[in-house]
N, C-alpha and C positions, 0 to 999 in steps of 0.2 A: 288548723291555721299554720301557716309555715312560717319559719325564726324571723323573718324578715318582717313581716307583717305582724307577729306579736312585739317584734319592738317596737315599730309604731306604732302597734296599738298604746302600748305605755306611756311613749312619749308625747303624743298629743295628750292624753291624762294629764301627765306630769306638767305638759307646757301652759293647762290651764289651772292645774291648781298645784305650785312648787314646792307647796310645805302640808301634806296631806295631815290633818290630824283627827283622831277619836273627835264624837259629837258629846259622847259623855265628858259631867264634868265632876271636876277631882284635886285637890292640892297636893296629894302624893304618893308612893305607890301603893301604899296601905288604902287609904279611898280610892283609888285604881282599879284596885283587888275587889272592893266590897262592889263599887260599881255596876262592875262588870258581871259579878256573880248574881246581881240582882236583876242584870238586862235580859235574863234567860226569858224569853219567850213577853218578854213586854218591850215597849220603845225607850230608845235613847230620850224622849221630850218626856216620858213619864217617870222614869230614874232620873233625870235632873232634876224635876218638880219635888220628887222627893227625898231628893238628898243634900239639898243647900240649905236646909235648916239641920239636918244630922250633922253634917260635914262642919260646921263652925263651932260641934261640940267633942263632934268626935275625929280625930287625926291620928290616934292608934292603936291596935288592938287593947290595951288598955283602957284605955278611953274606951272602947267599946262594950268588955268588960264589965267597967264602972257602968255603964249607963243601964245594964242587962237585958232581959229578953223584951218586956215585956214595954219599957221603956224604946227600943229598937220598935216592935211595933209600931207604936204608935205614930213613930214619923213614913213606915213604910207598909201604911194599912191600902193605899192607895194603888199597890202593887200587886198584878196576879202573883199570885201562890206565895202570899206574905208570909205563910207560918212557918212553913218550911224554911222559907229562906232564912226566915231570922232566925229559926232553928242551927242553920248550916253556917251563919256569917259569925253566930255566937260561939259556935264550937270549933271556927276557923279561928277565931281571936284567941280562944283557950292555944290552940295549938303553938302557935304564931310567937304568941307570949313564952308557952312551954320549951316549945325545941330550938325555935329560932329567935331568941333574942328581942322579940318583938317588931322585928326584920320582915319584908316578903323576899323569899328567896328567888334568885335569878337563875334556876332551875326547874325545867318541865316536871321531871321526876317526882319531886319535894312540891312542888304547885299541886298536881293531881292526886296526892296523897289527901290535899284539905278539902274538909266537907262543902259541897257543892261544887268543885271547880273541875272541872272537865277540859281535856284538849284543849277545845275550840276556848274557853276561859285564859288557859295559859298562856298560850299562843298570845292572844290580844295583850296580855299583861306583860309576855317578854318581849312582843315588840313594841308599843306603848313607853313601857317605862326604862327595859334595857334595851331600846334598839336592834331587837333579835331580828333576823330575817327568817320571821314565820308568817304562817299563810292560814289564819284565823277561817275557817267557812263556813260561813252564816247563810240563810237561805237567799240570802241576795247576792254571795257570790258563787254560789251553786248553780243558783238560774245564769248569770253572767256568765258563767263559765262555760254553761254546755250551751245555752242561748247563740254567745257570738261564736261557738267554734274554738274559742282559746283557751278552757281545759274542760274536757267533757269527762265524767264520769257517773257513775251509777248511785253514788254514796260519798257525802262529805268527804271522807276519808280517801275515795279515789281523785276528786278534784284538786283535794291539800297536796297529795301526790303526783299530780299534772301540775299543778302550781310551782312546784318546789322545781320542779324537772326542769318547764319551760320558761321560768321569769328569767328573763335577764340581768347580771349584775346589776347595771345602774338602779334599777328597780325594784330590788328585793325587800327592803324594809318599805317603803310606801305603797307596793303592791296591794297590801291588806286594806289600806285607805281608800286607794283610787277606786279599789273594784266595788266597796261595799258603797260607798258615795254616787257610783257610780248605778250601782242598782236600786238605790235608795230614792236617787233624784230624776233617772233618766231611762234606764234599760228596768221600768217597774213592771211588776209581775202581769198583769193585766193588760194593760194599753202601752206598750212602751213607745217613749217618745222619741223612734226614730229619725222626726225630719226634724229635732234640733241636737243630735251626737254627733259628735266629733270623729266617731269610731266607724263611721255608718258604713262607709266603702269596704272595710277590712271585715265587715261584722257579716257570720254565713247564715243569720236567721231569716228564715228564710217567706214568711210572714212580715215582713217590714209594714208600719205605719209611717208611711213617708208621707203625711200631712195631717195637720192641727185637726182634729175634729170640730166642725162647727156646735156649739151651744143651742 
């Protein structure tokens, strides 16, 4: 896709939705963190379900802590690969508490150091909560990526790196938003709903469904 045509691809994004945000919810950056670590391979509607009754007990690594493993369960039994994770969030709050103050650092380095959190974890949490311009790739903007033409790679990690290369200023922190919303709601992995995007003219997939399937 050439420079011209990935900034409009952005810019219709941007122009229909101007304040992109996370679907996960959270009161701050410490539920951010746990969040996020818990949306590994389940949906944003099944981490919300199950973290508005933790989340009005727990607000930080302490708190979490206090509540301990087994406690942590019980609000996140609902979740694939509950053990683990409570395993990884409980020994991220030891840390958290240990080296930093009880702080989440606004550092990838020190982020991928704690149990459970990987890149693609940080990424979301330093641009989320410090307004980083990172480029989170999740399977929906992987497909999005190599799908329309606007960053094709072999491996997460070659997409984050087409991302980084081709977003243009105005677009670097909401990049992360529009794309995965974007794959979420519209460019979805199966039937994508070409004949209502925004993007359709600039997008090189070349399989278009340019109409509604009848029922």
């Amino acid at each position: 896709m050439k420079s011209a045509d990935i900034f409009e691809f952005y810019r219709r994004l941007a122009e229909a939705n101007p304040d992109p945000q996370t679907e996960l919810e959270f009161g701050n950056t410490y539920q951010l963190l746990v969040a996020v670590t818990l949306s590994a391979q389940a949906t944003d509607v099944g981490v919300n379900k199950a973290t508005r009754a933790l989340f009005e007990i727990v607000k930080t690594p302490q708190d979490m802590l206090n509540l301990g493993e087994e406690g942590l369960k019980d609000h996140i039994k609902t979740i694939g690969l509950f053990n683990s994770k409570a395993k990884n969030v409980m020994a991220m709050a030891e840390i958290l508490v240990r080296e930093h103050g009880g702080e989440v650092p606004p550092d990838r380095d020190a982020l991928v150091k704690l149990p459970g959190v990987g890149r693609k974890t940080a990424n979301v949490v330093l641009n989320c909560a410090f307004g980083a311009e990172t480029f989170a790739v999740d399977t929906h903007i992987f497909r999005v990526g190599n799908r329309t033409g606007l960053a094709k790679g072999k491996n997460v990690d070659a997409v984050e790196r087409s991302l980084e290369k081709k977003t243009p200023k105005p677009f670097r922190v909401g990049a992360h938003h529009w794309l995965i919303l974007h794959g979420r709601y519209i460019c979805k992995a199966r039937t994508p709903e070409c004949w209502r995007c925004p993007v359709v003219d600039l997008c090189k997939f070349k399989d278009k469904v340019l109409e509604k399937k009848k029922k």
